[in-house]
N, C-alpha and C positions, 0 to 999 in steps of 0.2 A: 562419684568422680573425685580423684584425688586434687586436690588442687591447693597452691602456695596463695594465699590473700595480696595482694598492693597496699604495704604498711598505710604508705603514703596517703592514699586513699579513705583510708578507716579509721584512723584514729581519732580519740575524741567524738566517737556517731552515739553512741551509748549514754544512757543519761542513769546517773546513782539510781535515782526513783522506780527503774526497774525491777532492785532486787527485793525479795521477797523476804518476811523470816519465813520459819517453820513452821510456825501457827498457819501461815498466811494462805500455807498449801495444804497441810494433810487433813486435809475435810471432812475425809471419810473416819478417822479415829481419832481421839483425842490426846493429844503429846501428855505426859504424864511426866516425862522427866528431860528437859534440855540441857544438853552438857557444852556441846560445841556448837559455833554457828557465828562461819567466819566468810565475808566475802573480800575482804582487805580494802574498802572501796575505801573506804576513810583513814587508809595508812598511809603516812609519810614513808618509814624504814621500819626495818626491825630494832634498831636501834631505838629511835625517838618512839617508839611504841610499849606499853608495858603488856611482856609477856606473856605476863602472868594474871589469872585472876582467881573469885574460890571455886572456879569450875576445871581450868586447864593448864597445866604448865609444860614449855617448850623445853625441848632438850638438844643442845646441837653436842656434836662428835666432833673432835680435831679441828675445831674454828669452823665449822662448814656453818656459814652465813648467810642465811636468803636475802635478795633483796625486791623491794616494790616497784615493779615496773607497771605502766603502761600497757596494756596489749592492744595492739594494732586489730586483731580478728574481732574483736570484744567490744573495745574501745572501753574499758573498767582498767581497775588494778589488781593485780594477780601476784603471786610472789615468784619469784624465778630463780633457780635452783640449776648451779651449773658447777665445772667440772675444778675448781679453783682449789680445791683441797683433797687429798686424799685418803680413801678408807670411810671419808668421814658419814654421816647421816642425820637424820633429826629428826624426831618425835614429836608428835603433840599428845601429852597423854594425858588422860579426864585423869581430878585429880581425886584420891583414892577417898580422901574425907568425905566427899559429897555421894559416893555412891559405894559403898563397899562388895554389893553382891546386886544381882539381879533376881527379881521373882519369876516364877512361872508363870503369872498372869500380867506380864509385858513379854512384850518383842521388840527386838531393838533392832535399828536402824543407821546404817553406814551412808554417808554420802562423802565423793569429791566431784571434782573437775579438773581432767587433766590435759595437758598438750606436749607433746615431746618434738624436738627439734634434733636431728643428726644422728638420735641414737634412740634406745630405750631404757629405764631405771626399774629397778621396784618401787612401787604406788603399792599401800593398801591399809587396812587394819590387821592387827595383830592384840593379843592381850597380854597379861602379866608373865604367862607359862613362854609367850611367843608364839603361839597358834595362831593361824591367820585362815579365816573361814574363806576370804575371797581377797586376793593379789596380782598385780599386774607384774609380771617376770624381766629380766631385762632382755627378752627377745620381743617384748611387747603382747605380749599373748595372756591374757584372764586366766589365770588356774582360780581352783577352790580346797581347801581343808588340806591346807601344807604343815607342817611343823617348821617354826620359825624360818616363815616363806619370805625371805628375803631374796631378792635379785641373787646375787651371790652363791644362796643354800639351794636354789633350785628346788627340785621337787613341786609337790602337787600332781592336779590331775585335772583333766582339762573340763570346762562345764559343757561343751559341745565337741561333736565331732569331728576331729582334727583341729580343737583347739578354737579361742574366738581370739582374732588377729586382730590387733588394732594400725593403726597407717599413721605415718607421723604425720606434722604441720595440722592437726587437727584436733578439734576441742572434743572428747567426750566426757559424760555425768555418768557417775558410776550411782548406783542405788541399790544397798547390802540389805537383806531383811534376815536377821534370822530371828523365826516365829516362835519365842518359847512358850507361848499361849496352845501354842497345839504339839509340841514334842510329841512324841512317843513315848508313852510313859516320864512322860517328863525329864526324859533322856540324852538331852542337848537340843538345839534349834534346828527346825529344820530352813536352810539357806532358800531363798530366791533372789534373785540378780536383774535389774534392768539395764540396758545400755542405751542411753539417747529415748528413754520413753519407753525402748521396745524387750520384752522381758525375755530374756534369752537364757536362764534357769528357774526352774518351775517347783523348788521344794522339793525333788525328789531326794534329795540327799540330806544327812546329819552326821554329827560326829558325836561320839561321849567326851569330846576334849569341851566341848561347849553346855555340858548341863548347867543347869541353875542350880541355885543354892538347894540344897537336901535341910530336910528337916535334921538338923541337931547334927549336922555335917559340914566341911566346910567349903567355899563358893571356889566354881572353877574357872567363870570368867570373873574377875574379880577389876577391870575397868578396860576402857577404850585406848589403844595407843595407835595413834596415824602415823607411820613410817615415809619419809622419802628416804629413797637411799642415794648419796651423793653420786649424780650422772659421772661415768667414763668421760675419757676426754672428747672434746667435742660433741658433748650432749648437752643440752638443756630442758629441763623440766620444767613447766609450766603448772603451780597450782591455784584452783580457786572453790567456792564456794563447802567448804571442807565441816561436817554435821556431822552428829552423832546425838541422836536423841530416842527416847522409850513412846511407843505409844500402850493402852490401854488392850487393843487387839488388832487385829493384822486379817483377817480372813476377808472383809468383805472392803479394806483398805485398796484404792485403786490410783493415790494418789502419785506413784513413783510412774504411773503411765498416763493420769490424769495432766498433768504439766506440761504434758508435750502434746498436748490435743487439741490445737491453738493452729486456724486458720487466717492467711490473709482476707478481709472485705474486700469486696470486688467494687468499686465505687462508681461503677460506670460500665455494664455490662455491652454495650454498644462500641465501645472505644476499641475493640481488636485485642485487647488486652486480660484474658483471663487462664486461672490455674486451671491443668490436664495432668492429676496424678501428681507425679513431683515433680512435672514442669512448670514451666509458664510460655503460654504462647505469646508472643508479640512481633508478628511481625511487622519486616522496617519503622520498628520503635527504637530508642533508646533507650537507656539505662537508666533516667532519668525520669523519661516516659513511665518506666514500672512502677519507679518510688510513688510515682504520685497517681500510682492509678487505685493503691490498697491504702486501707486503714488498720489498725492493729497488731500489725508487726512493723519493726523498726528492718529494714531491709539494708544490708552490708554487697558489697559487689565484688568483683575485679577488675572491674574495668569502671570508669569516669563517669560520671550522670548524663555528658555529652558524647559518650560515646555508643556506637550502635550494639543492639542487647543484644544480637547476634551469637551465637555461642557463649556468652557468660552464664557465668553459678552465681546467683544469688543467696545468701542467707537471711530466712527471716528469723530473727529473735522473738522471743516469747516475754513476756514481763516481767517473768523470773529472772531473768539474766541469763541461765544458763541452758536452758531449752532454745533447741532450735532445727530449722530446714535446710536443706539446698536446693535449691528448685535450679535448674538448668534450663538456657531460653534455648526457645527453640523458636527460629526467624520464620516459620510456614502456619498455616492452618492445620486443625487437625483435629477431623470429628469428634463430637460431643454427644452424649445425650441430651437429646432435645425437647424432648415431651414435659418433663417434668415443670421445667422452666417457661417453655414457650408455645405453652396449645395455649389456643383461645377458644372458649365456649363450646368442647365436644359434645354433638349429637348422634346421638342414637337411636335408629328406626322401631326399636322392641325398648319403652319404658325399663327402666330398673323397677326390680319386684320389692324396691325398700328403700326408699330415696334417704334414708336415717342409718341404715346399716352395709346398703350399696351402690352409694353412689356412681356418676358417673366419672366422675375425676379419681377415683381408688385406681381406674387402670392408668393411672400416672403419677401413682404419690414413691414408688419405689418402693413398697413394703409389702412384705409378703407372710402375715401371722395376720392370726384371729379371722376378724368378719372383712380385710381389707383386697376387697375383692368388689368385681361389679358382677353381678346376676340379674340374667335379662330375665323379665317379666313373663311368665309363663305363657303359650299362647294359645295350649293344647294342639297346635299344628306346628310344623317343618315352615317354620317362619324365617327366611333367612334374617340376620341381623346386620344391619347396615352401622358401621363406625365414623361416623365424618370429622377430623379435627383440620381444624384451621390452625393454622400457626400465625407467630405476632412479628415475622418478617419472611425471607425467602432465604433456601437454604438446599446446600447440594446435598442430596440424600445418598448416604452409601449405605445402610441397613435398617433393616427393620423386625424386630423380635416381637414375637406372640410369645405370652406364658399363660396356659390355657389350662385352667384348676380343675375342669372335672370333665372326663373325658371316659365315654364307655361305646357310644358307636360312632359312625363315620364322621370325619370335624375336616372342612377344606375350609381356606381362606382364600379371597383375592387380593389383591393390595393396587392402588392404583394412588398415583402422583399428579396432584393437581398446580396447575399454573395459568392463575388468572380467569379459574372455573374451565380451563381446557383440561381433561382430563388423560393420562396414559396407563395402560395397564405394563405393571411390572414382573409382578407375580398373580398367574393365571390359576385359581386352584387346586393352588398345592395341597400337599396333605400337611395337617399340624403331629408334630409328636405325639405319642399317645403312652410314652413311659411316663412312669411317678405320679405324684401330687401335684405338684407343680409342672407342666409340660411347658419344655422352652424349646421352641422352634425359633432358629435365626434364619433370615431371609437376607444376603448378600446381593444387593443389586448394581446394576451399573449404575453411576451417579448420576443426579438428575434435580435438577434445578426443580423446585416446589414449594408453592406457600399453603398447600393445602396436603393433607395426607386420608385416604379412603380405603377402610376394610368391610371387605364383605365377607362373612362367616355363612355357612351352611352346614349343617347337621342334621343330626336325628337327634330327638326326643329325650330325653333321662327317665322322663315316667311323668304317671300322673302327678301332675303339682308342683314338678322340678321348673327350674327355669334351664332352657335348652343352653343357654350359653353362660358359660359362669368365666370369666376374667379375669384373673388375677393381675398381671400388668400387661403393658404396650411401652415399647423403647423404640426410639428410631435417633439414629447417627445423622450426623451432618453437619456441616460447614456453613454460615450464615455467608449470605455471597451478599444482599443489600436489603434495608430497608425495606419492607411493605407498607404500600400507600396507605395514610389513612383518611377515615371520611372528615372532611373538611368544610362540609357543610352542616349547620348549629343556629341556637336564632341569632338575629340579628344584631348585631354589635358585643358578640359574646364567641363567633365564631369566622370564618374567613369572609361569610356575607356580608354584605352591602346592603344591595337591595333585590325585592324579588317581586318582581312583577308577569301579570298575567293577561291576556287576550278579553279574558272574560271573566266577570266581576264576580265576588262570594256572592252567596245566595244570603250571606250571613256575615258582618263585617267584622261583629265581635264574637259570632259563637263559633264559626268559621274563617278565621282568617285566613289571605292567603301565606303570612306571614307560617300556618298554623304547617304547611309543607316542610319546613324545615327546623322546624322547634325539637326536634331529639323525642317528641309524644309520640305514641300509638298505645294509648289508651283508651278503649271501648266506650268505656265510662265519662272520658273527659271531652264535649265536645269541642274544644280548642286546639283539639290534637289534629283535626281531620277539616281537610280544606273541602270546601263542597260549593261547585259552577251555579250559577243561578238555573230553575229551571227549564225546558223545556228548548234547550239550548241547542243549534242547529251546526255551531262554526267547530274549530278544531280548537283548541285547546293549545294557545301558544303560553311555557314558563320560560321566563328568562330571569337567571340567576347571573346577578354578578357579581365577582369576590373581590379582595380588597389588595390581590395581588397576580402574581404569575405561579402559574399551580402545575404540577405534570399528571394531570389525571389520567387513571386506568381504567376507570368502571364508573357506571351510572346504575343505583339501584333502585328501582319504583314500588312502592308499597302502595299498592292500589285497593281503594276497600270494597265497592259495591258495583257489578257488574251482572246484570243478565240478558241483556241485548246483542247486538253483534257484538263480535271481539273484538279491543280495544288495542292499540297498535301503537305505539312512541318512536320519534323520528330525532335521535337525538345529533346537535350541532354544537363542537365547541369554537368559541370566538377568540381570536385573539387580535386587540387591538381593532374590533370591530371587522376583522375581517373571519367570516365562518368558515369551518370546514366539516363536509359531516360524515360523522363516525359511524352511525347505526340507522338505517333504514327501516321503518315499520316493522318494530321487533312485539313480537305479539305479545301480551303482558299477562299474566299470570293472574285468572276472576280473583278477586276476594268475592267473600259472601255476605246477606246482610246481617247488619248489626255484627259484623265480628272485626278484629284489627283485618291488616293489609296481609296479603300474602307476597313475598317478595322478586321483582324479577331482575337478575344481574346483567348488565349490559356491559360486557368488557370489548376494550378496541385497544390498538396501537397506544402506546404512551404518547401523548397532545399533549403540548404547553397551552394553556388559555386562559383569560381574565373573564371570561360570562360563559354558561352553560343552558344552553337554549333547546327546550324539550318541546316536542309538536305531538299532542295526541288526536286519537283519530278514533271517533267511536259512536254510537248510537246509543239514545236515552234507555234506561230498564222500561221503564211501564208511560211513559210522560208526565209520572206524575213527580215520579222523584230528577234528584239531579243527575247531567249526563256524564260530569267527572267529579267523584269523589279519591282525593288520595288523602292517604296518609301522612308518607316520609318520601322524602326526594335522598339520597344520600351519593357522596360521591367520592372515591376511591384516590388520594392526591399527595405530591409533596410538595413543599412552596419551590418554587423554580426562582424567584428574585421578585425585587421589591416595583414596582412602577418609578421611571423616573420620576424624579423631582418636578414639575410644570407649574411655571408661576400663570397666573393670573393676567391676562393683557389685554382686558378689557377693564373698560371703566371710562370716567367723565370725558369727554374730547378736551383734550389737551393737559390731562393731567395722567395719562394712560399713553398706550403704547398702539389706541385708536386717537386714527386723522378723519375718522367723518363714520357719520352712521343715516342712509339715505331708507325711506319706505315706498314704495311705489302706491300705498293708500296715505293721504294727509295726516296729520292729528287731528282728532277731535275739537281740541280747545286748546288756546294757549297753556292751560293750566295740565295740560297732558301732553307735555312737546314728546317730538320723535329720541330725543336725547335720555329723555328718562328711562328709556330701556339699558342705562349702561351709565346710570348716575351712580351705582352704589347703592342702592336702596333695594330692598328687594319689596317693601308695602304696599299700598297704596293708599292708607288713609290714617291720619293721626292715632284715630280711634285704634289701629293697628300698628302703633309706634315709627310709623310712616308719615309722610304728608303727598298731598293731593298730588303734587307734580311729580312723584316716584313712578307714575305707573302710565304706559301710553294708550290710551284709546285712539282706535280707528274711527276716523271722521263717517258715520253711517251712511253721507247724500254721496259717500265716492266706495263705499263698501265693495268689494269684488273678491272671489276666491283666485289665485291665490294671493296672501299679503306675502310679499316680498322684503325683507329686511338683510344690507349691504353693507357690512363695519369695513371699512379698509384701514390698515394697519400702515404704521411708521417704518415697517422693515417687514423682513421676511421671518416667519414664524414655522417653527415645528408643529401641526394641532393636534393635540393629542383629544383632549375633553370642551365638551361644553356644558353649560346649567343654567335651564331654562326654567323659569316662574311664570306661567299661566293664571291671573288671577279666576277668569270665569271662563265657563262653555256653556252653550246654548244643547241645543236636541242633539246636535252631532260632538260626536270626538275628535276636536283637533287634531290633526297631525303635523310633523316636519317631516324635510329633507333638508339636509344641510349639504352642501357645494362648497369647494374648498377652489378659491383662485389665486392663479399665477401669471402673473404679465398678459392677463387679459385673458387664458383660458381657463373654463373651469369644469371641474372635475367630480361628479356627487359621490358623498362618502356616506351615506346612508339615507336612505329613503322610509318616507313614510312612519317616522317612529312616534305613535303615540303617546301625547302629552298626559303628567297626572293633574287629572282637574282639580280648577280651585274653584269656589263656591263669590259667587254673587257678593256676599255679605261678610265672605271669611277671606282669610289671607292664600296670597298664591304657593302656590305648590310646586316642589320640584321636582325635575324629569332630568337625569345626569345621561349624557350620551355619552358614551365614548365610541371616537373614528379611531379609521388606523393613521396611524402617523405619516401627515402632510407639509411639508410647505408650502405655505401661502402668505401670498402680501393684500387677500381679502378672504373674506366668510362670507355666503348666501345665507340665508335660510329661508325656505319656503314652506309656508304657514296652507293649509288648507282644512277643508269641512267644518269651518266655524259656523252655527247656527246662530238667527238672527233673535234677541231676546226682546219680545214685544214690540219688533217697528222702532222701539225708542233708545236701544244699549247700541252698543258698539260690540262688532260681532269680534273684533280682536283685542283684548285687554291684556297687555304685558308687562309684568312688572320689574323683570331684569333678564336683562339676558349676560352669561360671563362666558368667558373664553381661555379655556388655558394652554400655554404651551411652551416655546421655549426660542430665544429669538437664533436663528441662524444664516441671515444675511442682510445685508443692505440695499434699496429700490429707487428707483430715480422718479423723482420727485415731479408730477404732471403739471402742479400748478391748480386744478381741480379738487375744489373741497366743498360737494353738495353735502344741503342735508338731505335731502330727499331729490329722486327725478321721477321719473315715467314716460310713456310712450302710449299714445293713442294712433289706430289704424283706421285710415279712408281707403277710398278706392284704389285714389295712385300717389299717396303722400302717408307721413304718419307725423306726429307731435309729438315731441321729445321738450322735456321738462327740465331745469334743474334750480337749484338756488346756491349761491354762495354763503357761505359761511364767516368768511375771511373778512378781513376790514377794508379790503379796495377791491374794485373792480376788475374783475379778469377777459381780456380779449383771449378767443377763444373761436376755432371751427368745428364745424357739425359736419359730417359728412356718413351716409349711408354707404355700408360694405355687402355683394351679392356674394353667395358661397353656394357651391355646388360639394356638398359631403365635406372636408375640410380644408376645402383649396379655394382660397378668394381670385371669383372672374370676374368679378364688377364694379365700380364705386361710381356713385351720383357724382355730382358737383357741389363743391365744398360749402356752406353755409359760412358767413363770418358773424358772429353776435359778441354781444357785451353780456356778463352773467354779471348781476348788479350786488356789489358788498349788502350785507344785512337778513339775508336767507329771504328774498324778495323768489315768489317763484315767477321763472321769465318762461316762457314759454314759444319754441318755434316749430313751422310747420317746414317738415323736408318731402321733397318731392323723391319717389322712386321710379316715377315712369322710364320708361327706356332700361331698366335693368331689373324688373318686376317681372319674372317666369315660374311656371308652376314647377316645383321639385324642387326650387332653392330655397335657400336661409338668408338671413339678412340680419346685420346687427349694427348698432350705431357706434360712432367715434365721435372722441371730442380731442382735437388736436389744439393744443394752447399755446401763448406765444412763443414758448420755449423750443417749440418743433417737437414736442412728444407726443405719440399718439398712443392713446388709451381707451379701450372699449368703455361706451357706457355700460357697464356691466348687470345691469339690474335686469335691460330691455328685454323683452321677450323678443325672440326670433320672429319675423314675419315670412309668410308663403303661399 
């Protein structure tokens, strides 16, 4: 594309440290003689510069003057050459003392950089006679082997056909070689020519005006002279980086195309921003966007860094200075080869017959020489071969090529597009090419969204010993459309998990853990890798995994290792905020065998946001001797969907928290275990465990009952997100809760029954984190059950903290009621309702029983009046229900206080 640069824009982008000498580049041969090697970066004028030195002296014609500009395209200094005098011209010519003749065992070497503006000049070398091997004409066209080829004299003859046309407002590097190392009989040089890197005469040609010196004869190039010829009017000539130096030899010299073989770094393959050819794709990026998406090239524009890249030319520069691209944006997507870059882990159903000399990744490296090739593993039978690549996100597939190396009877291929293990067939077996060595069969499909890609090959035979399918590469086109999920669960505190807990205990704590599910192991050898149920185990197998945020999973995959009884079946549930939803219904699981790793089963559903992932298995023992689930790896397919809000803490001490009372419907034990210490801050229970004695509550054993009831009511109205419960000890049974979240007296269970982790007699309590789904409440229940009693003489409830987090969202009117504890005993036709005050004065205060038939109140007793005495004294009164006591209703007490508010006592159990 032709295009005029935005002075404005580019000036000054260029830094000196760019440019190169001569040494710096010709890598391939050794310079033997430097005469010129100018890039003017460090010129004031031609004036204030000496123009002379013992290698070059300048020559000007009629005042014709260059002077040191700036160039806007470049952002260096260039010398510029315009139309102010006329006739005139000017030479650089190597000066005769330092090199009088050339050998035949050098080749010499031309370079400039030119740019013309309004018109075109002569540009080129010439030598002492005036012969110029290769010249820019003033039509702008490259001739070669003119006689004193100056713009003016015309002549020559073109080095391509029809001539190689150059376009003004644009920078090209010209690079002269003529090779005297190889003449013909030593007979002049033969020319080659590059333009911009790309070699556009090939040595076909020589002249005798150019021999090298003859033995005892005299030399016919006899030195270097670089011509501008002063531009017409309204021209200007742009020159820069202007060379003339000898190498040693030239044949195997690649350095005039080596210079320009210089790619932007992609710094960010993810970002929408990468090169197609001599584009760049970016769509709705800017221009600003690109700069900083590459490394290694200095990138010039025409359009602003905030401006959108939308049809812009970009150029990148080279380090040399004078190499360079133009990449043109292009604002859309636009298929890629994607294999090379982006397979994960390709398997194949037929072994490779040389994992050293053909592997499986050869059908993806791009190269097509020697042993790089994949060759399936002989089978002696019509074995089809199965290809499966996964790829490292999703992506619209618009083709897919097979190049298939050895080919003598029938070769059909399937091809099928996999998304999310749903599979579609594309290409039904087709036939592959069966011309050449290489056979390149392309397959154009309709587009199709896939993060997996599947070839089935079928054939015949090669012969005894061949391998039936030999491979030379696989290409597949496509558009990445987003992200593929990845597995997000890792061990614990090293990966998105939390915690992960199970129904039923390891058989094995340390050689088995159940931590051992999600540790990244499936190794045979190590038993830490493999979680294994205690024996002879009868219940289902509940995992619940919970992460440490909001995730959008796609898939659940089980590595299950040792199976020979019934088939084993997983019912998986993902939670969000405690509320489940479930994805997969007894998905039957794929045996492992014994002693080997897990064999894998994929469970893909709907994309689900969720914070825990909860697996139900279902299965019968192998023999009863071993265990009835052993897995391997749990893994699950996710991207983080957002962080958990912030939830502070709002429990703690009464009255220095954002709890007004905390009531048990069991006593304490002993003053030195009041009911308060569940929410003092402590989470110990005994020195000896950086605790002291009153951090932890015991339940009084002479009033022991299941269930314990514990009632924090809050300062205001709360969001609940979390709570974290410390259980010092359990008896024979496994405790459990329910927690109950209230609001102006009704209340609401947000989970049931969740299994406490035990804490030991002698050792510190343990924590069990629940998360509910998000509630307001201006209280929390919690109901405590299947406490076992330890020897007659413990307390069957030992707590050592319980916390509460959330977030406050309203304000509650204020009852007047601040037990620590109450309860409620039942007779025939009364019950006892309990409470104590907290507070430093005395609260008058009424009792009255409420009947309900489902949730609509038909009856209330006659009201009680009592005094609740300051100092947490427990008062105790008996109410009568007679007269509104009928089989099928409910019944719940109130305590109306002086202020005229009425508030369920909220603890009571319902009577019926």
């Amino acid at each position: 594309m032709k295009r005029r640069f935005l002075s404005i824009l580019l000036a000054g982008a260029m830094l000196s440290t760019m440019f190169a000498g001569i040494t710096a580049f010709a890598d391939t041969a050794s310079v033997v003689g430097n005469f010129i090697d100018l890039d003017f970066n460090d010129w004031e004028s031609i004036e204030s510069t000496d123009k002379n030195d013992n290698s070059f002296v300048w020559s000007f014609h009629n005042d014709t003057t260059p002077v040191v500009v700036t160039d806007a395209d470049k952002g260096d200094k260039v010398l510029k050459f315009d139309s102010s005098s006329e006739n005139g011209w000017v030479q650089l010519r190597h000066n005769l003392t330092d090199r009088d003749y050339f050998t035949r065992n050098e080749s010499q070497w031309m370079e400039w950089s030119v740019k013309f503006e309004g018109g075109f000049s002569g540009v080129g070398y010439d030598h002492e006679n005036g012969f110029s091997p290769i010249f820019i004409n003033e039509n702008g066209v490259i001739k070669k082997l003119a006689n004193r080829g100056r713009a003016s004299n015309g002549g020559g003859s073109d080095i391509v056909s029809g001539g190689y046309q150059l376009e003004l407002n644009k920078w090209y590097h010209i690079v002269v070689l003529m090779d005297t190392v190889n003449a013909p009989n030593g007979d002049g040089g033969r020319i080659y020519v590059w333009v911009n890197g790309e070699k556009v005469f090939n040595g076909t040609d020589y002249n005798s005006q150019f021999k090298v010196q003859a033995e005892g004869g005299n030399p016919y190039w006899k030195y270097y002279r670089f011509f501008v010829e002063t531009p017409q009017a309204g021209t200007n000539v742009y020159i820069d980086n202007v060379k003339a130096y000898s190498t040693g030899s030239a044949v195997n010299d690649t350095h005039a195309a080596d210079a320009w073989k210089f790619e932007p770094t992609d710094l960010d393959e993810d970002d929408g921003i990468y090169v197609f050819e001599n584009q760049i794709v970016a769509k709705g990026k800017t221009v600003g966007d690109i700069k900083d998406a590459f490394s290694g090239v200095t990138f010039m524009a025409d359009k602003a860094d905030e401006e959108s890249a939308a049809d812009a030319t970009l150029t990148a520069w080279a380090p040399n200075g004078y190499a360079y691209k133009e990449y043109t944006v292009l604002d859309q997507d636009v298929p890629v080869e994607i294999l090379k870059k982006h397979a994960l882990k390709p398997t194949t159903s037929i072994a490779t017959a040389n994992a050293t000399y053909h592997p499986i990744e050869r059908m993806f490296d791009n190269s097509f020489s020697g042993d790089d090739y994949f060759k399936a593993n002989y089978t002696g039978t019509e074995t089809p071969l199965v290809v499966t690549i996964p790829l490292d996100a999703y992506y619209d597939i618009s083709s897919v090529t097979v190049y298939e190396r050895y080919l003598t009877g029938q070769r059909n291929v399937t091809i099928e597009l996999g998304k999310k293990n749903v599979f579609t067939t594309v290409v039904d077996n087709a036939l592959l090419n069966a011309s050449g060595l290489v056979c390149k069969t392309e397959f154009p499909i309709q587009t199709r969204e896939a993060d997996t890609i599947r070839l089935t090959f079928t054939g015949t035979s090669q012969g005894e010993n061949q391998g039936t399918y030999q491979i030379w590469e696989l290409e597949a086109y496509g558009i990445k459309t987003q992200d593929k999920a990845k597995d997000i669960l890792g061990p614990i505190g090293e990966s998105a998990v939390t915690s992960i807990l199970t129904s039923i205990e390891s058989s094995n704590a340390t050689h088995h853990p159940i931590a051992g599910m999600v540790n990244n192991g499936m190794s045979s050898s190590v038993d830490e890798d493999l979680y294994k149920s205690k024996n002879n185990v009868t219940d289902d197998l509940v995992v619940t995994i919970n992460l440490d945020a909001y995730y959008t999973l796609e898939n659940v995959i089980v590595y299950e290792k040792y199976l020979t009884g019934s088939a084993l079946n997983v019912t998986v549930d993902l939670g969000k905020n405690s509320v489940y939803t479930n994805v997969a219904t007894e998905v039957p699981l794929t045996v492992g065998t014994t002693h080997t790793t897990g064999t894998p089963t994929v469970i893909s559903f709907a994309d689900t946001e969720a914070d825990t992932i909860r697996l139900t298995f279902k299965g019968t023992g192998p023999d009863g001797q071993e265990q009835k689930y052993q897995i391997y790896e749990i893994e699950a397919a996710g991207t983080k969907a957002g962080d958990f809000p912030v939830f502070d803490k709002i429990s703690g001490p009464v009255g220095e928290s954002s709890i007004t009372s905390i009531t048990t419907n069991i006593p304490t034990r002993a003053g030195a275990h009041p009911v308060s210490g569940m929410i003092n801050g402590n989470r110990e229970y005994s020195s000896s465990f950086g605790g002291t004695d009153d951090s932890l509550y015991k339940s009084n054993h002479d009033y022991d009952m299941n269930p314990l009831k514990v009632l924090l009511t809050f300062d205001g109205v709360y969001n609940i997100a979390n709570l974290k419960l410390f259980e010092r000890r359990l008896g024979q049974n496994p405790v459990s809760v329910s927690v109950f979240a209230g609001l102006n007296g009704e209340f609401e269970e947000l989970v049931s029954d969740v299994t406490l982790t035990p804490g030991a007699y002698t050792g510190k309590a343990l924590e069990t984190s629940i998360n509910v789904p998000w509630t307001d409440a201006d209280a929390v229940m919690l109901v405590f059950e299947n406490a076992g009693d330890y020897d007659g003489a413990e307390s069957s409830y030992q707590i050592s903290e319980i916390e509460v987090y959330g977030s406050r969202s309203g304000d509650i009117e204020d009852t007047g009621i601040v037990p620590e504890y109450s309860y409620w005993e039942e007779t025939t036709n009364s019950v006892v309702v309990a409470y104590s005050n907290a507070t430093e004065e005395d609260i008058k205060a009424s009792t009255l029983i409420a009947a309900y038939e489902g949730n609509k109140m038909v009856a209330v007793c006659k009201a009680r009046e009592m005094t609740i005495p300051a100092g947490s004294v427990i008062a105790q009164y008996s109410m009568s229900v007679e007269g509104i006591k009928q089989e099928g209703r409910t019944y719940k007490a109130f305590v109306m206080d002086s202020l005229g508010g009425l508030k369920p006592l909220m603890i009571a159990e319902t009577i019926g």
